[in-house]
C-alpha positions as CSV (number, residue, x, y, z in Angstrom):
1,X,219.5,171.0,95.0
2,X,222.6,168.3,95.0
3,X,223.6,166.7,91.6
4,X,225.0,164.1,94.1
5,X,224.4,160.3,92.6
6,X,223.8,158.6,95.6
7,X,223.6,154.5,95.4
8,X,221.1,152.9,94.5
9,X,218.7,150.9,96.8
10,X,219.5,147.2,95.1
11,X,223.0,146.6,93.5
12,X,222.3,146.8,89.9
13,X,224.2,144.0,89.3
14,X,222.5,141.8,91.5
15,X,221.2,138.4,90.3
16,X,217.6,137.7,89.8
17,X,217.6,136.9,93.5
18,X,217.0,140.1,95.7
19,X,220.3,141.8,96.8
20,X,220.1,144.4,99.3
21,X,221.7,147.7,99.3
22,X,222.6,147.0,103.0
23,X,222.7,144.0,105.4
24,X,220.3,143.7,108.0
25,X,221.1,146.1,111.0
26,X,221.7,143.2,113.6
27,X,224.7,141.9,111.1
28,X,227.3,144.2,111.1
29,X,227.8,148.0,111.2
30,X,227.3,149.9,107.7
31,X,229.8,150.8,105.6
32,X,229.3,154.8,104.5
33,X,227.8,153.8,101.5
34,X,225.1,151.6,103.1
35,X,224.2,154.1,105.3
36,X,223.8,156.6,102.8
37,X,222.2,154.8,101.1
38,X,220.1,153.4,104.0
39,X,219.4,156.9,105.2
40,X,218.0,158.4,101.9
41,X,215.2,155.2,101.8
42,X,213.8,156.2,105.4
43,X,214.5,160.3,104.9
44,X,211.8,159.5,102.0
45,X,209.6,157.7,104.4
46,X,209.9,159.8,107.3
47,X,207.1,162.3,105.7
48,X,203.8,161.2,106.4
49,X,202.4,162.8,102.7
50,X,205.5,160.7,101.5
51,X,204.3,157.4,102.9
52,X,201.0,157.6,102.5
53,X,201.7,157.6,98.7
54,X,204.1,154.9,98.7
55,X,201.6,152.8,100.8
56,X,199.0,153.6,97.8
57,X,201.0,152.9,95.6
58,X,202.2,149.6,96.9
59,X,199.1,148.4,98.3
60,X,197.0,149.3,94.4
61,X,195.7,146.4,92.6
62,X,198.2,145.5,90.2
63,X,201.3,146.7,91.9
64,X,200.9,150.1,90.4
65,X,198.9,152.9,90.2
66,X,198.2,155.9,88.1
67,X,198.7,159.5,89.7
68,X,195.4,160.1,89.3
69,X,194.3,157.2,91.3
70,X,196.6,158.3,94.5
71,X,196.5,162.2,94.6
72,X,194.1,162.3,97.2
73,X,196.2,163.0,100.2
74,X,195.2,166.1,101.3
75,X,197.7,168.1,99.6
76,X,197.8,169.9,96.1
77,X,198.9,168.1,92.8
78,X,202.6,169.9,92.6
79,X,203.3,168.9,96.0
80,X,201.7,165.3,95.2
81,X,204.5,165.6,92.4
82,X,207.4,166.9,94.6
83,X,207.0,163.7,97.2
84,X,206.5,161.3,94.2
85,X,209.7,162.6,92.4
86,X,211.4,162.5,96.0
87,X,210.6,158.9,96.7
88,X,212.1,158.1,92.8
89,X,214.9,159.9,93.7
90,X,215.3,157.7,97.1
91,X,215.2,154.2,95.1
92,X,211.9,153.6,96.3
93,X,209.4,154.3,93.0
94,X,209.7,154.2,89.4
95,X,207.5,155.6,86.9
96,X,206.0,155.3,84.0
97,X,204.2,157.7,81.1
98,X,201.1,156.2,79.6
99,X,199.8,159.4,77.1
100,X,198.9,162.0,79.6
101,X,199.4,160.3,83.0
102,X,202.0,158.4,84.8
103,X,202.0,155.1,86.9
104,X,204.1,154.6,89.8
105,X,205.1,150.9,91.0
106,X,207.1,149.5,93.8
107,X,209.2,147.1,92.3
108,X,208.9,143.9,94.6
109,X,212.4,143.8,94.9
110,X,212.9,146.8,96.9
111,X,210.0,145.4,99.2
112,X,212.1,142.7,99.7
113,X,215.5,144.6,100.2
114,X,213.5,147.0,103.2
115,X,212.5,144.1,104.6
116,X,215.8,142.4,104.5
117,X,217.1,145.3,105.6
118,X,215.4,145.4,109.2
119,X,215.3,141.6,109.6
120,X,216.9,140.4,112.9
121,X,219.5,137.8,112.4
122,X,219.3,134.2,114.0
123,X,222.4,135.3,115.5
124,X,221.7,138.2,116.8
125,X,217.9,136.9,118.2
């Protein structure tokens, strides 16, 4: 397992406004950060177990959703776990403890930033 830091999917400086990571793919080529960074987001998603869960999590009333509430994937609870901690790891969750279980949430800003990401310029349409 890497103890590599890699960058995070919104700048953490980034004004209230939504900055993303990366510009959209029509705008210019990635630097190797972007890409990195870029490439760890749809590494996540590119496991169907994986996206599945961020889907439930996204799409629960609320905009987040105990563990309990989105095991049911057809795999066990430690490897419900493993892809929930993977997808944290790739920007794309963040968690919560509440007593004995934990809520995931999509924060609405990196929903916006994916989408930014694979928008289509006016100047490239």
């Amino acid at each position: 397992m890497s103890n590599t830091r890699m960058p995070p999917l919104l700048e953490p400086d980034a004004p209230e406004a939504v900055a993303p990571c990366c510009p959209p793919l029509t705008e210019r080529p990635f630097t190797a950060e972007e890409a990195e960074t870029a490439a760890r987001m749809f590494k996540a998603l590119g496991d169907p177990v994986r996206l599945r869960l961020f889907s439930a999590v996204a799409s629960h009333e609320g905009g987040e959703a105990c563990v309990c509430d989105i095991s049911d994937v057809g795999v066990s609870q430690p490897t419900v776990s493993h892809h929930l901690k993977k997808l944290k790891e790739a920007g794309l969750l963040t968690s919560e403890r509440r007593g004995t279980w934990v809520y995931y949430r999509v924060e609405p800003s990196v929903l916006s930033a994916m989408g930014k990401l694979l928008t289509i310029s006016p100047a490239a349409a």
